[in-house]
N, C-alpha and C positions, 0 to 999 in steps of 0.2 A: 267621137267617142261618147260613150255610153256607163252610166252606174252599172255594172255586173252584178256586185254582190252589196249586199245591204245588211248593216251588222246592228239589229237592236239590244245588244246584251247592254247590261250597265257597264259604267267606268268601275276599274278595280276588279276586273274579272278578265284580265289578260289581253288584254285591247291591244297594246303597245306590241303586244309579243305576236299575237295576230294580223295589227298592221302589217307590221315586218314579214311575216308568213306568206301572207297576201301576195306581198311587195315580190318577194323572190318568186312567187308563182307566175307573176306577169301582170298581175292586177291593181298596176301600179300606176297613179300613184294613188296611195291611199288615203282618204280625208280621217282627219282625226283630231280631238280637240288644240292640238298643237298647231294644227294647220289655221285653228281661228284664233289663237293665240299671236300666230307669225303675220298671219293677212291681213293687210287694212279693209280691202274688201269685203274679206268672209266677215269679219265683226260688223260693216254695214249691211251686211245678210241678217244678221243673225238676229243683230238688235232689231230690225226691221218684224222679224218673225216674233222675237219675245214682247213686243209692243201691241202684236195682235193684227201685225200690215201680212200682206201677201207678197210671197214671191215668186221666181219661176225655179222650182226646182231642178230645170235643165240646166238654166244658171248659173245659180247654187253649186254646184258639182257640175260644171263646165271644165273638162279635162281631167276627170276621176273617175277612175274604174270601178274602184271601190269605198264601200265607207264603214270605218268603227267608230266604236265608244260617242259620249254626248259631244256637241249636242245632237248628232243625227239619230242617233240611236231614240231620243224627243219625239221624234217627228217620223216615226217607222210606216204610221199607218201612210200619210203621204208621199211617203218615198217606193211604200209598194204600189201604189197606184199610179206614180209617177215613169216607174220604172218597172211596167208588167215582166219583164223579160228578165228582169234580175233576181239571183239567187237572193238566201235567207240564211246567213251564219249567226246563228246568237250564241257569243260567248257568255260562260258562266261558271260557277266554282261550288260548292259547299255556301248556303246563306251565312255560316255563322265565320266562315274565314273570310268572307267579301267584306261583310260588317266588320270584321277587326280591322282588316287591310284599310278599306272605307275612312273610317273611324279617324284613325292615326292620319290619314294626307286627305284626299279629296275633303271628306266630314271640316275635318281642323279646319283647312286653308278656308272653306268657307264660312266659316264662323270668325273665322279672324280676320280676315284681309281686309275691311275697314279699316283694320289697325296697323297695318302691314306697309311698309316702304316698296310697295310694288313698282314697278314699270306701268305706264298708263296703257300699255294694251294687256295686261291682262287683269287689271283691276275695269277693266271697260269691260271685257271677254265675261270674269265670273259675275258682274252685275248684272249682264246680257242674260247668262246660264239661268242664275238665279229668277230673272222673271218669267223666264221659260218653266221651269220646273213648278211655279205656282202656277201658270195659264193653264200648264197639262196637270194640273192635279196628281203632282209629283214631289211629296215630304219625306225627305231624307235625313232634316235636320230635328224633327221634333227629338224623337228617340228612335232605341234600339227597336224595338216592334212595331214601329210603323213603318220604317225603312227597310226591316226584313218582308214586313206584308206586301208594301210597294215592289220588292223584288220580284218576290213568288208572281205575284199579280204580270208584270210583265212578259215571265214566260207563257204564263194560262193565258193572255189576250195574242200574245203573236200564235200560239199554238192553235189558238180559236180562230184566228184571221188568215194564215200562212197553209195552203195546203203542205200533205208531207211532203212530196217528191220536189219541194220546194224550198224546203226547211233541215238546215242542219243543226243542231244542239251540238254545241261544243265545249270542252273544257282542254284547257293548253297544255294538260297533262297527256292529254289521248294522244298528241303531237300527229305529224304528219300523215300518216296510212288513212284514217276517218276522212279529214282535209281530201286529201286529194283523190281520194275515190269520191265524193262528194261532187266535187270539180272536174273529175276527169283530165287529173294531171299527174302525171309522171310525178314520183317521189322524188325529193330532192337528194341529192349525197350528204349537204352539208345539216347538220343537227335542227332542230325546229330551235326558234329564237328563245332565248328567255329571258324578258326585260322589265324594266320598270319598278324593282322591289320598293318598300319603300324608302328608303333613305336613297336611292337614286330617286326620288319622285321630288323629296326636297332638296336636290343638289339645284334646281333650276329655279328655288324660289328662295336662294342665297341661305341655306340650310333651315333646318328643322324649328320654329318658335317656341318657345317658351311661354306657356299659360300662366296667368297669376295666380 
C-alpha cells in the first residue's frame, strides 16, 4: 500500500470531515494528527523529523492511503516527491473564518498546554508540532497577520509546486461531486461528513480552558 492522496491544507480547514470523506471513499486509512496523537510510533516519527533527523517516508505512512491536516500537511514538498503517484487535496476555508476557528482551539491549546494537565502523548505530540512549525518557517502564534500570511502563502507555494491535473482546491462546503470527480469515484448516498466544530475539538482535551 501506497500514499494516494496527499492533503497540505492547514488544521481548522475541515480536515477531520475530509479524513472521514476520504475514509468512506476507500482511502483509508487516513493519517491525521490524531493518528500521532494515538501512536507511540508516529510521535517517534515525528519528533525525529521536528529535530531536523531523517526519515523514510514509506515508513512514516506505512499502511496509509491517505493523509490530512499537520503534521503532514509540514512536510508536503517531501511527501510529493516521496509519493510521485499521489494525488493533491488541499483543504481550505475563507482566511478570516480559519483564523477564528484557529484562534479559539488549535491557536489556544498551543499557547497553553504547558499549563495544561494533559496526557503525556499529547503534550509530547504538540511539543513535537511545535518544533516543526519553527524549522519549516511556520508562525501561527505571533498574530492574526502573520498567520493569515502564512496561510495564503501555503496555497501560492503547493499551487507553484503541484501541477493542476494534480491538484484539487477544496472546501468542505463544495461536499462530495468536486471530491469525487477529482478521484474518479462514485458519489456516495450517505451526506458528506461534518466534523470537528469547535467545542467538539475540546471535548478530547477534557473541555474548553479558561485564560487568566
Amino acid at each position: 500500500m501506497s500514499l494516494q492522496i496527499i492533503g497540505p491544507g492547514f488544521g481548522r480547514t475541515g480536515t477531520r470531515s475530509l479524513k472521514t470523506a476520504l475514509e468512506v471513499l476507500g482511502f483509508d486509512p487516513c493519517h491525521h494528527m490524531q493518528t500521532v496523537f494515538a501512536e507511540p510510533a508516529q510521535r517517534t516519527f515525528w519528533k525525529t523529523v521536528a529535530a531536523g533527523g531523517t526519515v523514510d517516508w514509506h515508513e512514516v505512512f506505512a499502511g496509509y492511503r491517505s493523509q490530512m491536516d499537520w503534521p503532514g500537511a509540514h512536510v508536503w514538498r517531501d511527501l510529493i516527491e516521496a509519493f510521485p503517484d499521489a494525488l493533491v487535496v488541499f483543504s481550505t476555508r475563507p482566511a478570516e473564518a480559519w483564523w477564528t476557528s484557529y484562534a479559539r482551539t488549535v491557536g489556544k491549546l498551543r499557547r497553553l498546554y504547558p499549563t495544561l494537565p494533559l496526557p503525556t502523548n499529547v503534550t509530547e505530540t504538540l511539543e513535537a508540532m511545535d518544533q516543526l512549525r519553527l524549522r519549516r518557517d511556520i508562525d501561527l502564534l505571533r498574530d492574526r497577520e502573520t498567520a493569515i500570511e502564512a496561510f495564503h502563502r501555503q496555497l501560492a507555494e503547493v499551487r507553484a509546486a503541484v501541477p493542476a491535473e494534480r491538484l484539487l482546491v477544496f472546501q468542505v462546503g463544495d461536499g462530495w461531486a468536486p471530491l469525487c470527480d477529482f478521484l474518479h469515484m462514485p458519489v456516495p448516498a450517505t451526506p458528506f461528513p461534518r466534523l470537528n466544530d469547535g467545542d467538539d475539538f475540546w471535548t478530547r482535551f477534557g473541555g474548553e480552558p479558561l485564560e487568566a
